[in-house]
OpenMM code with the backbone's topology and positions (N, CA, C; nanometers):
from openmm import Vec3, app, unit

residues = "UNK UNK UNK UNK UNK UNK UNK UNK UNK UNK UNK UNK UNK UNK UNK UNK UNK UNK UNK UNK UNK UNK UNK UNK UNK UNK UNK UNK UNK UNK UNK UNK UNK UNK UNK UNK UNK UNK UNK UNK UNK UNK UNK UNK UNK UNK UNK UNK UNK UNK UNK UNK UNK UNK UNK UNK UNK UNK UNK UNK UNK UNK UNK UNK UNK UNK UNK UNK UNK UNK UNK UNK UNK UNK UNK UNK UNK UNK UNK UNK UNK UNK UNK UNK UNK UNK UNK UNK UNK UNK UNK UNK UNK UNK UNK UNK UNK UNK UNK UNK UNK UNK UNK UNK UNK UNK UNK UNK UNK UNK UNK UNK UNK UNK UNK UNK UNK UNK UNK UNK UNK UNK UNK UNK UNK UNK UNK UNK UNK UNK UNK UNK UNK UNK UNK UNK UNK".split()
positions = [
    Vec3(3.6448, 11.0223, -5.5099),
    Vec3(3.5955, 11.1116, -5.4077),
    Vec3(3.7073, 11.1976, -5.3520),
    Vec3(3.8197, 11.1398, -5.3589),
    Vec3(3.9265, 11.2328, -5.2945),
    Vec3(3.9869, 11.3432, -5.3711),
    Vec3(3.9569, 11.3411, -5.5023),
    Vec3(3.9718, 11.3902, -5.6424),
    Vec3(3.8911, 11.5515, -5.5842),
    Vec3(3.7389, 11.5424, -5.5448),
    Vec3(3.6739, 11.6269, -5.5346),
    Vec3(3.7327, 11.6879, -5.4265),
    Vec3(3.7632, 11.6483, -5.3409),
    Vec3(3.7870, 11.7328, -5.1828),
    Vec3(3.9047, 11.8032, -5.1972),
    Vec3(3.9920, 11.7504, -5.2824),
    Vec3(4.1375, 11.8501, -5.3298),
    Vec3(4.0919, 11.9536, -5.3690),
    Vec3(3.9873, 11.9570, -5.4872),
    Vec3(3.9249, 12.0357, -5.5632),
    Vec3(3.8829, 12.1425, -5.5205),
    Vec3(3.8034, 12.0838, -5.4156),
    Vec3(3.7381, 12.2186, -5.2993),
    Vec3(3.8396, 12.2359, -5.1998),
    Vec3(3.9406, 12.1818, -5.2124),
    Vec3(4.0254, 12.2717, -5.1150),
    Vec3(4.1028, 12.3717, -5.1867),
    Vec3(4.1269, 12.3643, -5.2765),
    Vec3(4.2022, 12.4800, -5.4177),
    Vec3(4.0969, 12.5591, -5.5091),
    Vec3(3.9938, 12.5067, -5.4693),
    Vec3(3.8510, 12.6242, -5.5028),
    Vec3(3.8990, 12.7203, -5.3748),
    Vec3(3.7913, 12.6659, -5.2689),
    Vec3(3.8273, 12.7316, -5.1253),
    Vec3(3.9923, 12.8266, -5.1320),
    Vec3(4.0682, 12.7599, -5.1137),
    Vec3(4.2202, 12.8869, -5.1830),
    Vec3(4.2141, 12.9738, -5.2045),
    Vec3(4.1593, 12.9778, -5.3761),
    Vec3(4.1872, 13.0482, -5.4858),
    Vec3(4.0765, 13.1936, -5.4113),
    Vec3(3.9627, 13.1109, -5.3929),
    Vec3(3.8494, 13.2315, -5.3316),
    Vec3(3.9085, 13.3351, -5.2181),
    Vec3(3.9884, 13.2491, -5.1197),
    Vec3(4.0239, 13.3025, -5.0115),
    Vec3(4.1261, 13.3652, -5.0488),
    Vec3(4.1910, 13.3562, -5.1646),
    Vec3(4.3328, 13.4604, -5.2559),
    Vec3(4.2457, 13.5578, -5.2748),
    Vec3(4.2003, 13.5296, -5.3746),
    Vec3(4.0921, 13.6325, -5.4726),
    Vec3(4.0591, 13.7725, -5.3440),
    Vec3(3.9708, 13.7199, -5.2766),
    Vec3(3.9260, 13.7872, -5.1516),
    Vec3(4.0628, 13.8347, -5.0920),
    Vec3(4.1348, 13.7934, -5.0790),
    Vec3(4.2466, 13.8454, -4.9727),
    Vec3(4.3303, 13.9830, -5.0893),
    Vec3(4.3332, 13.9599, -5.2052),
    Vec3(4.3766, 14.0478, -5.3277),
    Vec3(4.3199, 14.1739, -5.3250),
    Vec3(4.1623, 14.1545, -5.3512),
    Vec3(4.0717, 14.2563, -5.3366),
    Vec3(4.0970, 14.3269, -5.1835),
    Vec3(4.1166, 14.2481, -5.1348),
    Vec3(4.0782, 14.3657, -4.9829),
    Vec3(4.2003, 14.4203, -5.0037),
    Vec3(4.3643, 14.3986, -5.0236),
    Vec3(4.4825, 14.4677, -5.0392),
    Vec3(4.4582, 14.5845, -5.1731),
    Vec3(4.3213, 14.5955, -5.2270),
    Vec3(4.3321, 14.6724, -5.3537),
    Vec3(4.4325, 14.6441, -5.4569),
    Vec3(4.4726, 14.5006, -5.5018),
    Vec3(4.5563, 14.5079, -5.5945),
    Vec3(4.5060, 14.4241, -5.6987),
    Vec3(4.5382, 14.4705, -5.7959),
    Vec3(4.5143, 14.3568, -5.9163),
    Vec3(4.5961, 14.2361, -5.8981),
    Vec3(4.5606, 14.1566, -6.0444),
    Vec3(4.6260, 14.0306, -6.0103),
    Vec3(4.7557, 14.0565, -6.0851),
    Vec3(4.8148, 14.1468, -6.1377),
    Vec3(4.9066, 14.1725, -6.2134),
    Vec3(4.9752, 14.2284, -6.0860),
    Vec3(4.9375, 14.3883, -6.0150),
    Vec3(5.0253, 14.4054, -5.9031),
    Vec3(5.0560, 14.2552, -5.8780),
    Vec3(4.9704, 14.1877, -5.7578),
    Vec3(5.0160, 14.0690, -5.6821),
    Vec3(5.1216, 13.9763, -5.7529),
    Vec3(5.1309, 13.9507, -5.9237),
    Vec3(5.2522, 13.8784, -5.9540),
    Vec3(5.3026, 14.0017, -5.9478),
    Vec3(5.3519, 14.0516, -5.9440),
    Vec3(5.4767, 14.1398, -5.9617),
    Vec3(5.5386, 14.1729, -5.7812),
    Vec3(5.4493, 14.2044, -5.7218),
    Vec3(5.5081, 14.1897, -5.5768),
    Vec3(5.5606, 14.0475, -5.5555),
    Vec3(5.4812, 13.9387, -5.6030),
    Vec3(5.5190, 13.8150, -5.5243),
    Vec3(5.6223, 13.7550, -5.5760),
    Vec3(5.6693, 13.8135, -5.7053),
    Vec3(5.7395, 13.7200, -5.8334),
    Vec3(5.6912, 13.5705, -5.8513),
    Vec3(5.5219, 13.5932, -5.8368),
    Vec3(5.4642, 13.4444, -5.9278),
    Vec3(5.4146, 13.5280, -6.0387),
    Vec3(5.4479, 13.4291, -6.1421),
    Vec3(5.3471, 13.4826, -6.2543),
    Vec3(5.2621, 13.5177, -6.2775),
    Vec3(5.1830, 13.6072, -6.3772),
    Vec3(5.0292, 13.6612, -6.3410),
    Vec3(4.9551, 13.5483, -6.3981),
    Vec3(4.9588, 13.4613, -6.4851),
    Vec3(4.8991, 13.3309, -6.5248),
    Vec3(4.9149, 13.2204, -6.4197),
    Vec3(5.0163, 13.1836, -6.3713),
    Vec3(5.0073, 13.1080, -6.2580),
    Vec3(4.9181, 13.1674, -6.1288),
    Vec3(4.9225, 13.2872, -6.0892),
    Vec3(4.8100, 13.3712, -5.9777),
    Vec3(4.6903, 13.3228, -6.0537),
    Vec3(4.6315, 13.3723, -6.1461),
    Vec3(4.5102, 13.3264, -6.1905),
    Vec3(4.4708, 13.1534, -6.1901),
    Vec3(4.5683, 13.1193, -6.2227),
    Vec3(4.5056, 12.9582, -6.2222),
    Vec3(4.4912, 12.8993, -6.0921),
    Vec3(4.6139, 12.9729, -5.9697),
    Vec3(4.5407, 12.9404, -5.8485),
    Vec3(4.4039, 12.9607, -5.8109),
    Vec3(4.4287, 13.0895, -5.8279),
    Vec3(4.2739, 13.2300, -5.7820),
    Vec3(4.1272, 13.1245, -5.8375),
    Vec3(4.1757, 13.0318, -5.9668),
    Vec3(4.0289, 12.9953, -6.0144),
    Vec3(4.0339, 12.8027, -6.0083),
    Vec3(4.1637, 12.7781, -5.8812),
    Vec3(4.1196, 12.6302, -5.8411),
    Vec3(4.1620, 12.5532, -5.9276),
    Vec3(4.2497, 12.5521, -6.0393),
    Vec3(4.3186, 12.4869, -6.1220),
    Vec3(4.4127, 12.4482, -6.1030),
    Vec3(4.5450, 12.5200, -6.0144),
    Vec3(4.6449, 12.4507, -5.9825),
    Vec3(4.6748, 12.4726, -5.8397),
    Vec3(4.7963, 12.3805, -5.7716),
    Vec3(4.7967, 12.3888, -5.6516),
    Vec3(4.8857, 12.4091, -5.6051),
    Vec3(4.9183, 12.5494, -5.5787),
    Vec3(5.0449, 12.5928, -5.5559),
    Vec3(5.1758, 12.5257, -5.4227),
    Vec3(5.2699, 12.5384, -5.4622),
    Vec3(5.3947, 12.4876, -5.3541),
    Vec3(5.3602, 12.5877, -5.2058),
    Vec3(5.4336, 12.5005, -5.1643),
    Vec3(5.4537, 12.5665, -4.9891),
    Vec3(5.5119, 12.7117, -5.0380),
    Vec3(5.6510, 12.7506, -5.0940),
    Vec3(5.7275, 12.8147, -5.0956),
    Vec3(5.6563, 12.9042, -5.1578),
    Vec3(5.5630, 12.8786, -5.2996),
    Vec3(5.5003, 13.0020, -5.3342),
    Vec3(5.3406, 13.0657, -5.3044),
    Vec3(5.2976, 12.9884, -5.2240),
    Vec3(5.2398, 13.0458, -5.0706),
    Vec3(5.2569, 13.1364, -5.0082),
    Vec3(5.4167, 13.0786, -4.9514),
    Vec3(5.4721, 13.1523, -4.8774),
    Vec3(5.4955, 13.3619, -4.9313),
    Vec3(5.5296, 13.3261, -5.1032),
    Vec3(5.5754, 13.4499, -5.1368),
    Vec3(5.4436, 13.5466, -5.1440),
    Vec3(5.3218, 13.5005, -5.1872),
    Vec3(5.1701, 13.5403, -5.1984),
    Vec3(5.1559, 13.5801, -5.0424),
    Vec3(5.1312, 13.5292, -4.9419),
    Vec3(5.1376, 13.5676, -4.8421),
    Vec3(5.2029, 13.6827, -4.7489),
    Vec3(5.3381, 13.6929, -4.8006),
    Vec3(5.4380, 13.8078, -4.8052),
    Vec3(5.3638, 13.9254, -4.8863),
    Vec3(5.3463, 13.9164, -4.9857),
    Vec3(5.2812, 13.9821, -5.0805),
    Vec3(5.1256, 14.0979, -5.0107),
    Vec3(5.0504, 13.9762, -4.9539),
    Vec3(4.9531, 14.0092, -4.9293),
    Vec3(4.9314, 14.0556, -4.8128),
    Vec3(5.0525, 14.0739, -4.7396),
    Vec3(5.0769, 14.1213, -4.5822),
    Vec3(4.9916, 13.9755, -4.5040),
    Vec3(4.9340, 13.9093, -4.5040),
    Vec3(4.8739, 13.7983, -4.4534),
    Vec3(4.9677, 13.6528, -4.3652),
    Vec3(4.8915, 13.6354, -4.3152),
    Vec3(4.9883, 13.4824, -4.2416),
    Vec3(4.9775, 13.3696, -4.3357),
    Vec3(5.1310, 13.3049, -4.3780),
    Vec3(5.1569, 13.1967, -4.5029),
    Vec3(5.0604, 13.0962, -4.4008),
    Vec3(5.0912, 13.0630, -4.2504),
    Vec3(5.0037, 12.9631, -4.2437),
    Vec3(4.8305, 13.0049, -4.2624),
    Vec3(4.7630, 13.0720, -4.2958),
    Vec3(4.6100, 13.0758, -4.2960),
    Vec3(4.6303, 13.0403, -4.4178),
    Vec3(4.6992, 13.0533, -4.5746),
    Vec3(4.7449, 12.9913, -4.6532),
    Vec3(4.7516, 12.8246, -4.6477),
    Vec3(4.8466, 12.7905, -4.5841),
    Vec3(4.8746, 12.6767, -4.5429),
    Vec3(4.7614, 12.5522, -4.5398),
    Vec3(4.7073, 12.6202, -4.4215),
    Vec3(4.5432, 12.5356, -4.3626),
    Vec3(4.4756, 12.5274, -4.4696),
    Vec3(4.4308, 12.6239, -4.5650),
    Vec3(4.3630, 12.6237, -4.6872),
    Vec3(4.4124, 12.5392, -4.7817),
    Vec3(4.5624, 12.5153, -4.8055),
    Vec3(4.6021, 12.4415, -4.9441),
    Vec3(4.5744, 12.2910, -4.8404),
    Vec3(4.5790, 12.3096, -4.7383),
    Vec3(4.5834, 12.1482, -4.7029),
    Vec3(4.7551, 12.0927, -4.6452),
    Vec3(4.7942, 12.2035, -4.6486),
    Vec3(4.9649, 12.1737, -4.6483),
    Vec3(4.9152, 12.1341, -4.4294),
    Vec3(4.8499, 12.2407, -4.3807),
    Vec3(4.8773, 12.2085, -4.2356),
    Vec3(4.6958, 12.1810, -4.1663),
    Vec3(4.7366, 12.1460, -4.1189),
    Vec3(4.5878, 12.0990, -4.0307),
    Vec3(4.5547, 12.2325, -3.9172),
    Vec3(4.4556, 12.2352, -3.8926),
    Vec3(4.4366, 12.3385, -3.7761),
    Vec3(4.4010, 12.2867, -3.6443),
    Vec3(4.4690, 12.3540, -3.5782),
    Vec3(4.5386, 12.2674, -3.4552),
    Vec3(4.3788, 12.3139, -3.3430),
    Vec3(4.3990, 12.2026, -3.2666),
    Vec3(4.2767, 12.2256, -3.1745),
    Vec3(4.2394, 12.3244, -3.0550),
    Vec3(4.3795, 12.4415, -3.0703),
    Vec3(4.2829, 12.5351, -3.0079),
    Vec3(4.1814, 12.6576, -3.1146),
    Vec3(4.2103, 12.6571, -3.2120),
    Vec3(4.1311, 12.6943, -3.2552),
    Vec3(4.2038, 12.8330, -3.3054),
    Vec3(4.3261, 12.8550, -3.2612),
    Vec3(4.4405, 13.0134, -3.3470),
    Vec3(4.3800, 13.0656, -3.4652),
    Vec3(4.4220, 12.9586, -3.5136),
    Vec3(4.4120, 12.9620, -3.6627),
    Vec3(4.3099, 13.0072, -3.7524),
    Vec3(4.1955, 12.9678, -3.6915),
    Vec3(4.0148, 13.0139, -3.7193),
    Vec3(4.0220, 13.1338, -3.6645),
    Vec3(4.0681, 13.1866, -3.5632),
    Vec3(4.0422, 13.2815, -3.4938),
    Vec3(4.1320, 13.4018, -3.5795),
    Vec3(4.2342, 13.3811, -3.6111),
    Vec3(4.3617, 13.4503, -3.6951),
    Vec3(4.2952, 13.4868, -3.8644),
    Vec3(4.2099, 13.3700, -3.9104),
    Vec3(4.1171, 13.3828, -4.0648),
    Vec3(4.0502, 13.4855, -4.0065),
    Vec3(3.9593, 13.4468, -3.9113),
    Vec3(3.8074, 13.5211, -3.9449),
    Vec3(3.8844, 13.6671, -3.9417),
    Vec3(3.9402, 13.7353, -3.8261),
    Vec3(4.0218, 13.8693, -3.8033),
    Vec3(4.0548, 13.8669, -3.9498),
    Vec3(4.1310, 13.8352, -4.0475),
    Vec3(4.1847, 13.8857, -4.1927),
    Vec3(4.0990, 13.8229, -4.2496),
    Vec3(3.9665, 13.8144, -4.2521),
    Vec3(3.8729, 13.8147, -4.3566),
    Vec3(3.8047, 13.9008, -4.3161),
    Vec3(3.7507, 13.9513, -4.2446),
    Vec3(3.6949, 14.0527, -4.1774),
    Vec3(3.6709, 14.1988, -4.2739),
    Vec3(3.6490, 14.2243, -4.3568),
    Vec3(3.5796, 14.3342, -4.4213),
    Vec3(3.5727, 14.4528, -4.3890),
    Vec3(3.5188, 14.4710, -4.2498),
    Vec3(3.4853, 14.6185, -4.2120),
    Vec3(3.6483, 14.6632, -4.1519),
    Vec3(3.7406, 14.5887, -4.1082),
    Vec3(3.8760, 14.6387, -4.0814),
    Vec3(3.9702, 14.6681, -4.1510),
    Vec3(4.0319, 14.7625, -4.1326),
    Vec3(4.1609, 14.8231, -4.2003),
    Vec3(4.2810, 14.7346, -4.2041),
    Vec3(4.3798, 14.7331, -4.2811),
    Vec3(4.4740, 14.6469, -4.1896),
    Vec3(4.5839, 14.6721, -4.0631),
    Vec3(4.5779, 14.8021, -4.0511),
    Vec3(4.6376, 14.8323, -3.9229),
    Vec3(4.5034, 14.7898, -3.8128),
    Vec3(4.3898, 14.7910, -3.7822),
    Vec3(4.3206, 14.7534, -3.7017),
    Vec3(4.3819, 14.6011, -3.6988),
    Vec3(4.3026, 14.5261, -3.7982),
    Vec3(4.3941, 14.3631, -3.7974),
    Vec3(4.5161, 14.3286, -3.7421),
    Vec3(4.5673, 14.4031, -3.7754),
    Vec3(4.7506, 14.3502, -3.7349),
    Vec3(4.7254, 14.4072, -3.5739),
    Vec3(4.6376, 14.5146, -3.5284),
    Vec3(4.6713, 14.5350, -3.4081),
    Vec3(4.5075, 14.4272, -3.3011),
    Vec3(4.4564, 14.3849, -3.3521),
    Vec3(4.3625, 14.2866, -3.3234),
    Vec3(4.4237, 14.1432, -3.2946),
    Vec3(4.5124, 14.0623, -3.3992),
    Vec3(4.5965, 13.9724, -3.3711),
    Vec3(4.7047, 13.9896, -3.2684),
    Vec3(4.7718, 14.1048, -3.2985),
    Vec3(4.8536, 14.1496, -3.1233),
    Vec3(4.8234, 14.1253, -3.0254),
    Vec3(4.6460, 14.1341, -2.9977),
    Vec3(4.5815, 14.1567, -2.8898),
    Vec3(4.5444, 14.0190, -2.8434),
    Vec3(4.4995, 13.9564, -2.9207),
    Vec3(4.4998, 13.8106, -2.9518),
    Vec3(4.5826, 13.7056, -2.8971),
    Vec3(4.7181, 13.7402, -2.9512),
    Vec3(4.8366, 13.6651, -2.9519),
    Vec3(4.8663, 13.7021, -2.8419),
    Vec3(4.8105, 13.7758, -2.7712),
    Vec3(4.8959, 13.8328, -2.6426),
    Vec3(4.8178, 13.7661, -2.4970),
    Vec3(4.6836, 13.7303, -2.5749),
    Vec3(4.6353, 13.6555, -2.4695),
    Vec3(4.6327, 13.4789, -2.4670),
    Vec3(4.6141, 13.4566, -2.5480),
    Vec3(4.6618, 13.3323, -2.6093),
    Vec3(4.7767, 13.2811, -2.5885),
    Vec3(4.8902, 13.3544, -2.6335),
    Vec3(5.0244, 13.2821, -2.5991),
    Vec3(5.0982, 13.2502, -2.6999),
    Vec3(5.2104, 13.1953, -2.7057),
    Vec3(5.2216, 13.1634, -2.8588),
    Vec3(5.2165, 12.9683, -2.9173),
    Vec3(5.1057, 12.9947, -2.8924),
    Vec3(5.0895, 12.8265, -2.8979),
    Vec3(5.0105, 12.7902, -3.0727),
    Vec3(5.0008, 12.8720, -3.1187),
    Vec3(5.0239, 12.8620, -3.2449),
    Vec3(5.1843, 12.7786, -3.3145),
    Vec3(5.1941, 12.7313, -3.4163),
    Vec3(5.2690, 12.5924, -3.4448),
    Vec3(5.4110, 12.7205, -3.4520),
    Vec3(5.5101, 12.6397, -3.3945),
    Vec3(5.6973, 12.7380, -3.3782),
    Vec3(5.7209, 12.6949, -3.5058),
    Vec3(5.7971, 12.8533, -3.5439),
    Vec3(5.8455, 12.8481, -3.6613),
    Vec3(5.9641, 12.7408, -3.7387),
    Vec3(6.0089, 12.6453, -3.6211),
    Vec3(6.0935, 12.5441, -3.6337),
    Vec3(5.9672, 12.4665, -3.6861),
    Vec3(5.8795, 12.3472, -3.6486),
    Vec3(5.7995, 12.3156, -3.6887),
    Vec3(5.7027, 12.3340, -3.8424),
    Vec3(5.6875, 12.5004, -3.8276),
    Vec3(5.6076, 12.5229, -3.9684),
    Vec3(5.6963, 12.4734, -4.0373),
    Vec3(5.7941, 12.5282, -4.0514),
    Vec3(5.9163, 12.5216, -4.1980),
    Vec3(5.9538, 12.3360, -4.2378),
    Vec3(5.9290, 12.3198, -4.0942),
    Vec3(5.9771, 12.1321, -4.1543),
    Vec3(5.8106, 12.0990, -4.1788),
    Vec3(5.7351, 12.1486, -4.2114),
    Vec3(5.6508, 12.0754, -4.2938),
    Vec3(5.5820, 12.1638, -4.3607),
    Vec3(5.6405, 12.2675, -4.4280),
    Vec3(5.6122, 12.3508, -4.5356),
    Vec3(5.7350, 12.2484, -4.6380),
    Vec3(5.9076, 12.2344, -4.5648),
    Vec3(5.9695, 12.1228, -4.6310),
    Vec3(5.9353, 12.0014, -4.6810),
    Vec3(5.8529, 11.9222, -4.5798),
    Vec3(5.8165, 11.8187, -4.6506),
    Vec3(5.7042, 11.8695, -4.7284),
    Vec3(5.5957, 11.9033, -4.7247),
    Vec3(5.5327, 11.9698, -4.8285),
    Vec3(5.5621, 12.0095, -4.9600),
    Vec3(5.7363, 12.0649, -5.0267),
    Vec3(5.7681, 12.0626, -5.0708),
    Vec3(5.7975, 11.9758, -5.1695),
    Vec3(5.9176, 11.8728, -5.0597),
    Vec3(5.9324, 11.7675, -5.1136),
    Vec3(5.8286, 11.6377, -5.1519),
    Vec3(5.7446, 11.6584, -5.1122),
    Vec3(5.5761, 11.5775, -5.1563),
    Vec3(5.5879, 11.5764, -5.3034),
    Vec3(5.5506, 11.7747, -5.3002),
    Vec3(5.5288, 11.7981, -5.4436),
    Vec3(5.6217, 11.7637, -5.5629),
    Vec3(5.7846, 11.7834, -5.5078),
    Vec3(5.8530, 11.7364, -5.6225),
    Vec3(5.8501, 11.6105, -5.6949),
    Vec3(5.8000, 11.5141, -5.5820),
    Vec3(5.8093, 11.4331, -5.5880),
    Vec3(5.7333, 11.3123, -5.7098),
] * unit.nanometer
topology = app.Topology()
chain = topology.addChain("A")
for resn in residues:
    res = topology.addResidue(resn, chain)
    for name in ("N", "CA", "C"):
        topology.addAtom(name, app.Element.getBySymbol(name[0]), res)
């Protein structure tokens, strides 16, 4: 059973890549080439086959102008914390009818009322690290 729920969490991913690709207008060839992941490794995420590292998350995310943690929450690397940022930070960059300058200036607006109680970047990184080291492992 736990077999399956990985499964759908790297289905869930790959969709939420896929989708996040398309709305940047890029192929999956641009996206390896911005991110320096391979275009065969992008695809096998994109279709729930493999499960990418913290670090190359991180570079897809860069890539995709997007937040590595809405990434994150999806691979399972971080939990979403109980005020609810994080949901609130997806739905805004899944959002369809917005541009991404609207988005980026929607999360401003956001973050500005909120606070920054979203997880400190000291924090993310030590468990994007252990995350890491999981995987080498």
């Amino acid at each position: 059973m736990a077999k399956l729920n990985v499964q759908d969490t790297m289905g869930n991913l790959g969709d939420y890549l896929r989708e996040q690709r398309r709305q940047a207008q890029m192929s999956l060839r641009q996206l390896a080439e911005v991110s320096e992941v391979s275009n065969p490794y992008l695809s096998q995420i994109e279709r729930g086959v493999r499960r990418p590292s913290a670090e190359v998350l991180g570079q897809i995310a860069r890539a995709l102008r997007i937040s590595a943690e809405s990434l994150y929450v999806r691979a399972g690397i971080l939990d979403i914390d109980e005020t609810g940022t994080r949901m609130v930070e997806d739905a805004i960059a899944l959002d369809t009818r917005l541009t991404e300058r609207q988005k980026t200036a929607l999360l401003d607006i956001y973050r500005s009322f909120v606070g920054p109680e979203h997880v400190a970047d000291d924090q993310l990184a030590t468990t994007v690290t252990e995350a890491n080291q999981e995987e080498n492992s």
